[in-house]
N, CA, C and O atoms as a GROMACS GRO file, in nm:
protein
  464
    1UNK      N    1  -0.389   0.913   0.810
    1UNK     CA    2  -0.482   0.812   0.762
    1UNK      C    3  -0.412   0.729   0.654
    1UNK      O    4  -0.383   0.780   0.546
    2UNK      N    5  -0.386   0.604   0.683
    2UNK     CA    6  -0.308   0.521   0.583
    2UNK      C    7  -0.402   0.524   0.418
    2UNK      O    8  -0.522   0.533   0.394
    3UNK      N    9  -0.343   0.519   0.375
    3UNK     CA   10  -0.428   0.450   0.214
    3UNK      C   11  -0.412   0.332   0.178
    3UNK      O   12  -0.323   0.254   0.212
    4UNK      N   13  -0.520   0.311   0.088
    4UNK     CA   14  -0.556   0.193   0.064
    4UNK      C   15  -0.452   0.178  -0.061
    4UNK      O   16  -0.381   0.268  -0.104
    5UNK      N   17  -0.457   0.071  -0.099
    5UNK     CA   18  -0.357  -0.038  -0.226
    5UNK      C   19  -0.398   0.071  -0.354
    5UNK      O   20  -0.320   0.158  -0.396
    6UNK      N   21  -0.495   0.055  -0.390
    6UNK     CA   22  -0.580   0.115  -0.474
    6UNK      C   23  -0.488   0.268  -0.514
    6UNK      O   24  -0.400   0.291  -0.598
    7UNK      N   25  -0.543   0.337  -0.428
    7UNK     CA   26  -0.507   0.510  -0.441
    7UNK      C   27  -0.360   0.486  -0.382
    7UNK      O   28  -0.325   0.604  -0.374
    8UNK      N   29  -0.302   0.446  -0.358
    8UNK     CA   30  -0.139   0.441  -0.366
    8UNK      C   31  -0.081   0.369  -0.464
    8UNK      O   32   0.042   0.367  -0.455
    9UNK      N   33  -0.133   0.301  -0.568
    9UNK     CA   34  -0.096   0.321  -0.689
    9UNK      C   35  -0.145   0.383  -0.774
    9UNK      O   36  -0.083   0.412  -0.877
   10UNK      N   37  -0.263   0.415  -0.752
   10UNK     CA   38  -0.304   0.568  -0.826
   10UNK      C   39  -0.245   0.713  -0.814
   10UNK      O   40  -0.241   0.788  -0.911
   11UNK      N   41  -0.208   0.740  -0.713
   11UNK     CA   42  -0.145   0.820  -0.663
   11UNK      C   43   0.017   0.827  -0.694
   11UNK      O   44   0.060   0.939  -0.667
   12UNK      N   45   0.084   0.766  -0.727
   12UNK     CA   46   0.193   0.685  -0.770
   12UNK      C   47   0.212   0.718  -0.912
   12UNK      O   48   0.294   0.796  -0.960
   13UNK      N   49   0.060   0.600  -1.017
   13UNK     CA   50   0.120   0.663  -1.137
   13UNK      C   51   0.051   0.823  -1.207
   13UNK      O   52   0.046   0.843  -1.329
   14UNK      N   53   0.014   0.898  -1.129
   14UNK     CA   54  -0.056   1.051  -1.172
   14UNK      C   55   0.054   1.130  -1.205
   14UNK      O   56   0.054   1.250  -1.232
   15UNK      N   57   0.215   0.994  -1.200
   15UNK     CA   58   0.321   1.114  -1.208
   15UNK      C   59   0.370   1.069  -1.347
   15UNK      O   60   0.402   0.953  -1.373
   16UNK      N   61   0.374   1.186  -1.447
   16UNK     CA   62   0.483   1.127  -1.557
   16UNK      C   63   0.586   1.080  -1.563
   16UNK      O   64   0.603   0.991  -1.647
   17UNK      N   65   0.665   1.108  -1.502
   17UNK     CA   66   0.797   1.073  -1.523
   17UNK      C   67   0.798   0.902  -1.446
   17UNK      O   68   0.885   0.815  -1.454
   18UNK      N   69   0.719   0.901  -1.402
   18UNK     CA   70   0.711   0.752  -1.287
   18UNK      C   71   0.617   0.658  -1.382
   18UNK      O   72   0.615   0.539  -1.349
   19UNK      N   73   0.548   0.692  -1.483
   19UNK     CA   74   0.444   0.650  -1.598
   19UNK      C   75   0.579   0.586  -1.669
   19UNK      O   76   0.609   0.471  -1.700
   20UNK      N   77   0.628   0.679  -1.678
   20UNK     CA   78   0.772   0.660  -1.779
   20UNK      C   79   0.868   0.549  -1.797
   20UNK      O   80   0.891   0.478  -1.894
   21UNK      N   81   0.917   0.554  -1.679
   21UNK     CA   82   0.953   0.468  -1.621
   21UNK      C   83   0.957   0.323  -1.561
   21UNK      O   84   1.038   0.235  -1.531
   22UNK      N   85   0.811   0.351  -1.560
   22UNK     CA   86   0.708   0.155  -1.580
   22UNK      C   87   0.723   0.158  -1.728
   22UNK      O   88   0.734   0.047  -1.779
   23UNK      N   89   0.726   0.240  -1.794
   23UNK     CA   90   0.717   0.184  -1.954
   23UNK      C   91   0.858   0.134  -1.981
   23UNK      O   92   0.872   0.026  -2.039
   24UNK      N   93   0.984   0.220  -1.935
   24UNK     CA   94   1.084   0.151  -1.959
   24UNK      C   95   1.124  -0.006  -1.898
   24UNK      O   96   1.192  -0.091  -1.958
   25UNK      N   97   1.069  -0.017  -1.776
   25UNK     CA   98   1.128  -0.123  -1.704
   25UNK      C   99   0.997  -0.275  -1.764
   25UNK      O  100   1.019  -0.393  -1.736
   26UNK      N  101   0.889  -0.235  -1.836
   26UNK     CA  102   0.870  -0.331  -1.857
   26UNK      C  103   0.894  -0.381  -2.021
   26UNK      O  104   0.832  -0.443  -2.108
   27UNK      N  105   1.012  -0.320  -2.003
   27UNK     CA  106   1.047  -0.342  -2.180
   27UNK      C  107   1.208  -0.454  -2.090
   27UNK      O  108   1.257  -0.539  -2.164
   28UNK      N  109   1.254  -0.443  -1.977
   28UNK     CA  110   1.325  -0.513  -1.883
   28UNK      C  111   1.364  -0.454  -1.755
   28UNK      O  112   1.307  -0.376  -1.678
   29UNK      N  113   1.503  -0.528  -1.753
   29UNK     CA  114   1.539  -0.448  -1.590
   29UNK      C  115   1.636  -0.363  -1.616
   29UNK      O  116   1.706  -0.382  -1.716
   30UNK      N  117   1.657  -0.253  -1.532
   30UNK     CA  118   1.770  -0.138  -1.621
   30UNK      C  119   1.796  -0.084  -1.445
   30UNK      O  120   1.728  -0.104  -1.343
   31UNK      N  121   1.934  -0.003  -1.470
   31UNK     CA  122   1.980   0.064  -1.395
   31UNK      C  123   1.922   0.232  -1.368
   31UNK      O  124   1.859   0.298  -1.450
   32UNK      N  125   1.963   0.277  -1.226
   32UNK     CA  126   1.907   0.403  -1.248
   32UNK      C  127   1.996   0.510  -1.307
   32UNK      O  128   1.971   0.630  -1.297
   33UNK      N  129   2.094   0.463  -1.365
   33UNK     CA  130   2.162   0.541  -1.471
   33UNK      C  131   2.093   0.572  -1.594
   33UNK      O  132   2.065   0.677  -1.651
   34UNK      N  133   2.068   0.417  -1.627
   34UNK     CA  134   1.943   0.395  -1.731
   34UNK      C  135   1.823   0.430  -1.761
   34UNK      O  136   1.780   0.443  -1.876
   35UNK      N  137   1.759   0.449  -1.652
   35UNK     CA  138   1.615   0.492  -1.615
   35UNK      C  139   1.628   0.645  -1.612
   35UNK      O  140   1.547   0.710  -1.677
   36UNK      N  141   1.723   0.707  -1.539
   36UNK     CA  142   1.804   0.873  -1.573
   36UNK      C  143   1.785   0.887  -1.693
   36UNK      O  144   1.686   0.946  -1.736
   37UNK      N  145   1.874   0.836  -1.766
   37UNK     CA  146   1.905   0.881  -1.914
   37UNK      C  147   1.792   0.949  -1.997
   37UNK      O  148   1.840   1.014  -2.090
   38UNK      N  149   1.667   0.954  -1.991
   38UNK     CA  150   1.610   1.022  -2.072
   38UNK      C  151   1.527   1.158  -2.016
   38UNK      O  152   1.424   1.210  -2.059
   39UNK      N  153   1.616   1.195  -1.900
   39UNK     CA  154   1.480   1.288  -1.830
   39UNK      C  155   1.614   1.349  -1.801
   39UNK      O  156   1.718   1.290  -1.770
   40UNK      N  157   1.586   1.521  -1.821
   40UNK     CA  158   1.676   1.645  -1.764
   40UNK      C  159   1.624   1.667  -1.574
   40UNK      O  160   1.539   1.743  -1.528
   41UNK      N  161   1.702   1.580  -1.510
   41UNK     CA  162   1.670   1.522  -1.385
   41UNK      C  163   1.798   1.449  -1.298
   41UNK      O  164   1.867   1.356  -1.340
   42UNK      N  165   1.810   1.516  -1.167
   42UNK     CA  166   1.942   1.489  -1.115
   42UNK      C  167   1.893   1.335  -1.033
   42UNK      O  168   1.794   1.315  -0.962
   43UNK      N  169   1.989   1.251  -1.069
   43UNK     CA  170   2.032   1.092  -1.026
   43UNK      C  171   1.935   1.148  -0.919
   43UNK      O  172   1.830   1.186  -0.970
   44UNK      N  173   1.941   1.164  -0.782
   44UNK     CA  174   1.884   1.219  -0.645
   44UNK      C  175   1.713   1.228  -0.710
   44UNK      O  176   1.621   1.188  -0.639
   45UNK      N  177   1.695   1.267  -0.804
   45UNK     CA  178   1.542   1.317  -0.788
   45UNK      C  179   1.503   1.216  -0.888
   45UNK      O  180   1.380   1.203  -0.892
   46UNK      N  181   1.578   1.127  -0.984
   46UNK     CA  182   1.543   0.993  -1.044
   46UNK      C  183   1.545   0.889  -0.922
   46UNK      O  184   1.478   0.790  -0.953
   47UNK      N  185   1.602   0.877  -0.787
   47UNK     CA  186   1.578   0.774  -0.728
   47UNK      C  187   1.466   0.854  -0.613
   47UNK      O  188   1.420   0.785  -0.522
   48UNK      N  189   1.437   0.958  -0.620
   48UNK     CA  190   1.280   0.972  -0.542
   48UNK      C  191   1.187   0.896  -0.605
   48UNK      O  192   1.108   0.806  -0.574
   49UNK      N  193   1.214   0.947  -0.689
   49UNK     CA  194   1.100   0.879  -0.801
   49UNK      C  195   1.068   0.713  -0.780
   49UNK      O  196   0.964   0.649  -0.768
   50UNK      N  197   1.204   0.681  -0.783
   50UNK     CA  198   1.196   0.501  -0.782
   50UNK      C  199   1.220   0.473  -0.596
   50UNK      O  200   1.268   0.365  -0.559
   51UNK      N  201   1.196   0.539  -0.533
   51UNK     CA  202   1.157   0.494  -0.386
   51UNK      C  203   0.981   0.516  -0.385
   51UNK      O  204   0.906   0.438  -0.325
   52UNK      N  205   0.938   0.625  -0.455
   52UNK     CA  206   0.783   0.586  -0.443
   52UNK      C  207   0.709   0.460  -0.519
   52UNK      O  208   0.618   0.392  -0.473
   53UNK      N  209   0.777   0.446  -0.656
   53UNK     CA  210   0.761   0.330  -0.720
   53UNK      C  211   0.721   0.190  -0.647
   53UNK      O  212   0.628   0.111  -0.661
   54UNK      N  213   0.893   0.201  -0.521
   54UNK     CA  214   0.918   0.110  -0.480
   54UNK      C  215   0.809   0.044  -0.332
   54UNK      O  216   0.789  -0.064  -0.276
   55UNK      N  217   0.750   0.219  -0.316
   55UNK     CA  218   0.685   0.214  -0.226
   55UNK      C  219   0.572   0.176  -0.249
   55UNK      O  220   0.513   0.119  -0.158
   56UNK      N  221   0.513   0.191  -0.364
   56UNK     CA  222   0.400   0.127  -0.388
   56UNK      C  223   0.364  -0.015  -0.451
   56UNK      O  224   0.262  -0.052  -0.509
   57UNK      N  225   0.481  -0.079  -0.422
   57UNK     CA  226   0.482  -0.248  -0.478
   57UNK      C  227   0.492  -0.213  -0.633
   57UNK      O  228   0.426  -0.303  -0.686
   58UNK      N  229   0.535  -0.140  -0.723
   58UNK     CA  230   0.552  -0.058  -0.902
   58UNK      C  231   0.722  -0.193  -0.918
   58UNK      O  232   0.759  -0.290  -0.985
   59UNK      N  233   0.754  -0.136  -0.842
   59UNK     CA  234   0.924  -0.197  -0.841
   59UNK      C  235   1.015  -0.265  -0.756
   59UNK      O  236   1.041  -0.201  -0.654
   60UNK      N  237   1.055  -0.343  -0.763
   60UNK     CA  238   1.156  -0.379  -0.675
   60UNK      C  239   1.336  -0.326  -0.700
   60UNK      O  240   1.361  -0.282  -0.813
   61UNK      N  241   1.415  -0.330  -0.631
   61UNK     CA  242   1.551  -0.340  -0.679
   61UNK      C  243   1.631  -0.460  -0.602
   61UNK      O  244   1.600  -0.509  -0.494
   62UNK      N  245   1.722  -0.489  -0.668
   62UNK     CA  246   1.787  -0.616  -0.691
   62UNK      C  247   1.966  -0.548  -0.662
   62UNK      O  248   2.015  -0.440  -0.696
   63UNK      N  249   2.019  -0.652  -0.595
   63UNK     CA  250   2.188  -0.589  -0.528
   63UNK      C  251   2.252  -0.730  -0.621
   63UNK      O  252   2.232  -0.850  -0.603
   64UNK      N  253   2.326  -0.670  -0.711
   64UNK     CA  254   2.413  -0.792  -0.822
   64UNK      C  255   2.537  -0.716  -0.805
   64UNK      O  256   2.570  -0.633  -0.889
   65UNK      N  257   2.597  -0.737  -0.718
   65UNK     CA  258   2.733  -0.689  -0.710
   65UNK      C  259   2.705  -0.512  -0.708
   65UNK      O  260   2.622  -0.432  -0.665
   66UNK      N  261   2.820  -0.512  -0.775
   66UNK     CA  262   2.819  -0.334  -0.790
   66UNK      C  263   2.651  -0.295  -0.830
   66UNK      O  264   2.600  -0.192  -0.785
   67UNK      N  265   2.591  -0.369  -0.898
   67UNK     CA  266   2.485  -0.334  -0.990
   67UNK      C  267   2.350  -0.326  -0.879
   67UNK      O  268   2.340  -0.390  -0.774
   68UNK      N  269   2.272  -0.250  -0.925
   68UNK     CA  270   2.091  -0.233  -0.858
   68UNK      C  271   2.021  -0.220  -0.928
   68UNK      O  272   1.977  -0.105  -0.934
   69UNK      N  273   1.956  -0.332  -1.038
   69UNK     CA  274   1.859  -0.361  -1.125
   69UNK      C  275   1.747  -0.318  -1.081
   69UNK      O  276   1.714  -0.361  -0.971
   70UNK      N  277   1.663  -0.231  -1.145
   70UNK     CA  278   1.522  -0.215  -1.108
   70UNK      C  279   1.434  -0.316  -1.167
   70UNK      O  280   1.443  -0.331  -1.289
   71UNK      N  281   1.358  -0.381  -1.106
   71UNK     CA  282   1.238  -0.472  -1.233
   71UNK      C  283   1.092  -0.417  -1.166
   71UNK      O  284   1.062  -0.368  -1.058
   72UNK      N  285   1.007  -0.456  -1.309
   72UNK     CA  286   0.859  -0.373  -1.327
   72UNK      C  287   0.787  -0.530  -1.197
   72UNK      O  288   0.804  -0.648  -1.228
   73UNK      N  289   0.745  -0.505  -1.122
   73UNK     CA  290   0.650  -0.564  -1.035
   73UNK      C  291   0.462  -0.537  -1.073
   73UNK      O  292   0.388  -0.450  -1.027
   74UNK      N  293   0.433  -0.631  -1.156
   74UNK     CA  294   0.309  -0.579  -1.209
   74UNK      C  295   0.196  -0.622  -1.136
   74UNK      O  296   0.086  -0.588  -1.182
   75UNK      N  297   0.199  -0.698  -1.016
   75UNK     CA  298   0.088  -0.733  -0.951
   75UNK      C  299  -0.027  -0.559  -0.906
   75UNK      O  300  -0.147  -0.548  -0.930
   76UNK      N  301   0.049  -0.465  -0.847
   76UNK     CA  302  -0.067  -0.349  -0.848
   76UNK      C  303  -0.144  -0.334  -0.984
   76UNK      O  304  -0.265  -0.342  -1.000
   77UNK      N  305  -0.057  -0.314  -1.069
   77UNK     CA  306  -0.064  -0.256  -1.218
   77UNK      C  307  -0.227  -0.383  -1.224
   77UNK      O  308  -0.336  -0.341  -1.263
   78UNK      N  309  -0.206  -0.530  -1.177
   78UNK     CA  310  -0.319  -0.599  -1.258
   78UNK      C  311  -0.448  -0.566  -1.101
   78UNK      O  312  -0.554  -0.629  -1.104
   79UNK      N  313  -0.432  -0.504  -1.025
   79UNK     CA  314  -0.505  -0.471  -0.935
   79UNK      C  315  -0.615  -0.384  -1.013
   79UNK      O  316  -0.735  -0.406  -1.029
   80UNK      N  317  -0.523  -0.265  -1.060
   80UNK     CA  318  -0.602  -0.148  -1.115
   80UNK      C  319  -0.644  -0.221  -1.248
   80UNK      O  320  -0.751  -0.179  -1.293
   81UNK      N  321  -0.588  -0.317  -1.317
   81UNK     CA  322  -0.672  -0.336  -1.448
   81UNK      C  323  -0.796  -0.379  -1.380
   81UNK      O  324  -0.895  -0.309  -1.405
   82UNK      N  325  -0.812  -0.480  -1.300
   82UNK     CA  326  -0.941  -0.548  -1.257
   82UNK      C  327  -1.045  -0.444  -1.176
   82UNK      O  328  -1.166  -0.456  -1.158
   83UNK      N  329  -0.969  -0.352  -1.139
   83UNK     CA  330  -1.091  -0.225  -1.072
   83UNK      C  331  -1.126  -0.153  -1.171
   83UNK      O  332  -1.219  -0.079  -1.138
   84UNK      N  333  -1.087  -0.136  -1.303
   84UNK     CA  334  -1.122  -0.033  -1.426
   84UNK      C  335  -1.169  -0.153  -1.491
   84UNK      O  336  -1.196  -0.113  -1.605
   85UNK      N  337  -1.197  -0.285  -1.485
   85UNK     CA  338  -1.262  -0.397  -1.608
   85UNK      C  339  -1.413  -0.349  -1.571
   85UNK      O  340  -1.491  -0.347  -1.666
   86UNK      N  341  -1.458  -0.313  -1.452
   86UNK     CA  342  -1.594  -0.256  -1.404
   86UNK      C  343  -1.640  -0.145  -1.503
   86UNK      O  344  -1.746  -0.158  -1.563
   87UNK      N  345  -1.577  -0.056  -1.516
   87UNK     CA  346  -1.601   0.093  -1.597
   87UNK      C  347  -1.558   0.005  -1.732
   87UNK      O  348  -1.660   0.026  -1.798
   88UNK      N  349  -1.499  -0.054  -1.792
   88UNK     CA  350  -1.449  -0.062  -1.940
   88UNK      C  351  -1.604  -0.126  -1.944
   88UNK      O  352  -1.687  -0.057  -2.003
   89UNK      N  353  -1.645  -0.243  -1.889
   89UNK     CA  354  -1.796  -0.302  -1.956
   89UNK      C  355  -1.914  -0.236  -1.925
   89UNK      O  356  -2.026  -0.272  -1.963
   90UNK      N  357  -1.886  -0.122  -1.844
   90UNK     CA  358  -2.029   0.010  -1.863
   90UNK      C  359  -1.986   0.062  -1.954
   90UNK      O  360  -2.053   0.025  -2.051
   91UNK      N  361  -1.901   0.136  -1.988
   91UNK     CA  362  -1.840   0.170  -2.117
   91UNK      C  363  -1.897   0.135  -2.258
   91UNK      O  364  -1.952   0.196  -2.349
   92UNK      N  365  -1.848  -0.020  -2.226
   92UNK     CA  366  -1.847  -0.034  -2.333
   92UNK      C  367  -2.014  -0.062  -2.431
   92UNK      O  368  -2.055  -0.054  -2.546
   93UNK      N  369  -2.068  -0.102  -2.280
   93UNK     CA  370  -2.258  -0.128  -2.300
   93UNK      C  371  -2.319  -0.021  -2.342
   93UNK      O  372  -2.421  -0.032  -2.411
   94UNK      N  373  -2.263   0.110  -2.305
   94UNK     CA  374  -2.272   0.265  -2.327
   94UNK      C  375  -2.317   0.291  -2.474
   94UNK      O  376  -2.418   0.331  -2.532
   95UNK      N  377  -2.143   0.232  -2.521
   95UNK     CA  378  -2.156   0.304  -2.666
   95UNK      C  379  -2.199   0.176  -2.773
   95UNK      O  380  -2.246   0.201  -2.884
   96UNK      N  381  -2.177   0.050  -2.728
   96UNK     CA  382  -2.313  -0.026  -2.815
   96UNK      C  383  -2.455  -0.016  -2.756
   96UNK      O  384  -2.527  -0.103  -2.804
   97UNK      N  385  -2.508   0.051  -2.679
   97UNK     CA  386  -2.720   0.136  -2.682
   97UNK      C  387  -2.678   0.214  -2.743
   97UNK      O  388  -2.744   0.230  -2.846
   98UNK      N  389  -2.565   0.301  -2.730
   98UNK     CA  390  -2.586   0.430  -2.835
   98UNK      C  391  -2.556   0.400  -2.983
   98UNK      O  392  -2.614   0.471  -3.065
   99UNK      N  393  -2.481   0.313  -3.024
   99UNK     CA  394  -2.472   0.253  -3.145
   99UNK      C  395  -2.594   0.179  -3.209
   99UNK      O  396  -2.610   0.182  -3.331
  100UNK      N  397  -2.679   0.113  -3.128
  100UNK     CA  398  -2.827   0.088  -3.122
  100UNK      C  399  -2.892   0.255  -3.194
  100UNK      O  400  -2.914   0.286  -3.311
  101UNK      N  401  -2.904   0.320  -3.086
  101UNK     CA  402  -3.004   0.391  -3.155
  101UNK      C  403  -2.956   0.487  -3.231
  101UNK      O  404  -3.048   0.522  -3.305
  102UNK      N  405  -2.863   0.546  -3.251
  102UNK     CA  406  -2.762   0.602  -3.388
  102UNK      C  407  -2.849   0.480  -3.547
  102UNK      O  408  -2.904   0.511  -3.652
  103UNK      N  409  -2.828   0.386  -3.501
  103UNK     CA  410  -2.845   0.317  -3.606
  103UNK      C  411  -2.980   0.281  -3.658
  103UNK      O  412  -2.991   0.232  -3.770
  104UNK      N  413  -3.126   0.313  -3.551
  104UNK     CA  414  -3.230   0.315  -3.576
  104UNK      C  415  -3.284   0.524  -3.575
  104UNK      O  416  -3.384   0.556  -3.639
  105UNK      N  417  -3.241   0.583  -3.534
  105UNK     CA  418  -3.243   0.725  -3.616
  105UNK      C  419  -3.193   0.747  -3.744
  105UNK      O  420  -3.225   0.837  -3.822
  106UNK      N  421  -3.069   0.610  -3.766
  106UNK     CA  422  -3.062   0.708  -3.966
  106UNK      C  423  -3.141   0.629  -4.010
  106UNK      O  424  -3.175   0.664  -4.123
  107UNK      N  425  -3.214   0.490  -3.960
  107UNK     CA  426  -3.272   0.455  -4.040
  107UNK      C  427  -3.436   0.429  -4.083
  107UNK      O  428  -3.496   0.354  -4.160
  108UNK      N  429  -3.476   0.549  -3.975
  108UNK     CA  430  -3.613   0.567  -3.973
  108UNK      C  431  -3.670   0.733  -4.077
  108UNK      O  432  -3.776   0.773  -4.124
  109UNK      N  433  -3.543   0.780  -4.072
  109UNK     CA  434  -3.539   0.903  -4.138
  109UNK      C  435  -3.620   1.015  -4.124
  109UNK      O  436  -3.691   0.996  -4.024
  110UNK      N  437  -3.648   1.140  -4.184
  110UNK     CA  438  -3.696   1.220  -4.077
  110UNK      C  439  -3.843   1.238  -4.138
  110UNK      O  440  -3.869   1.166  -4.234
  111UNK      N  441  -3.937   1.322  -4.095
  111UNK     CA  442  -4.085   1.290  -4.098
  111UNK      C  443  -4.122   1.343  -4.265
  111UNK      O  444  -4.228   1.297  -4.307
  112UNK      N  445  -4.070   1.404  -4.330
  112UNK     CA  446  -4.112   1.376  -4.462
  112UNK      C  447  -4.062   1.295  -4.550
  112UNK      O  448  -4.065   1.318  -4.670
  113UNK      N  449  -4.001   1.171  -4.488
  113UNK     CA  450  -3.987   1.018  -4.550
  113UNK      C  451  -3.842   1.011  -4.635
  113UNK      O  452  -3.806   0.912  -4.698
  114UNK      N  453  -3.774   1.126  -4.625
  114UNK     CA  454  -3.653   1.124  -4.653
  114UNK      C  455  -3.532   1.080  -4.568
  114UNK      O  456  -3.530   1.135  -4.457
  115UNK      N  457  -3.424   0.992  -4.593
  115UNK     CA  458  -3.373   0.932  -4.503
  115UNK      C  459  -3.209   1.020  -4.479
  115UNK      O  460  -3.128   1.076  -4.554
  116UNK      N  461  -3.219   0.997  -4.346
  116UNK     CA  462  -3.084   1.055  -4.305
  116UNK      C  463  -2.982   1.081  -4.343
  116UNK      O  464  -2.898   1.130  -4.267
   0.00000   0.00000   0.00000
């Protein structure tokens, strides 16, 4: 059963080290020597990593001579912001009613007229 856009980049970033890795590449484009360098992780299991990346539209790589630049491809990344902007403004309506009535309980105080 294929998956959808959605849960294949969800699925994608549930991995740390692949979290990681979008953080490095959108600071630029780096090699997978580069992208190696901070993880106790053999070259072979740093480019699994960046074939699922790649697989999920996360990354592209680039052929500059000897060189294979990875760059951050953020079009999924603004997919999932716009499917979580739904939950951030229930969210956020959430905790201003509850900030509402937080704020009319301290200030009704409790039944022998002493306040909160």
């Amino acid at each position: 059963m294929p998956m959808d856009h959605l849960s294949t980049t969800f699925a994608t970033l549930a991995d740390p080290t692949r979290r990681a890795i979008l953080a490095r590449l959108a600071l630029g484009e780096a090699t997978v020597n580069e992208l190696a360098a901070p993880f106790a992780m053999s070259l072979p299991a740093v480019s699994k990593h960046l074939k699922v990346l790649e697989h999920a539209g996360l990354i592209t790589r680039g052929r500059e001579a000897q060189w294979r630049p990875c760059r951050l491809e953020a079009g999924p990344l603004k997919d999932v912001s716009g499917w979580l902007e739904h939950y951030r403004r229930f969210w956020d309506d959430s905790f201003d009613r509850m900030a509402v009535y937080l704020n009319e309980i301290q200030t009704k105080g409790d039944p022998d007229g002493r306040k909160n």
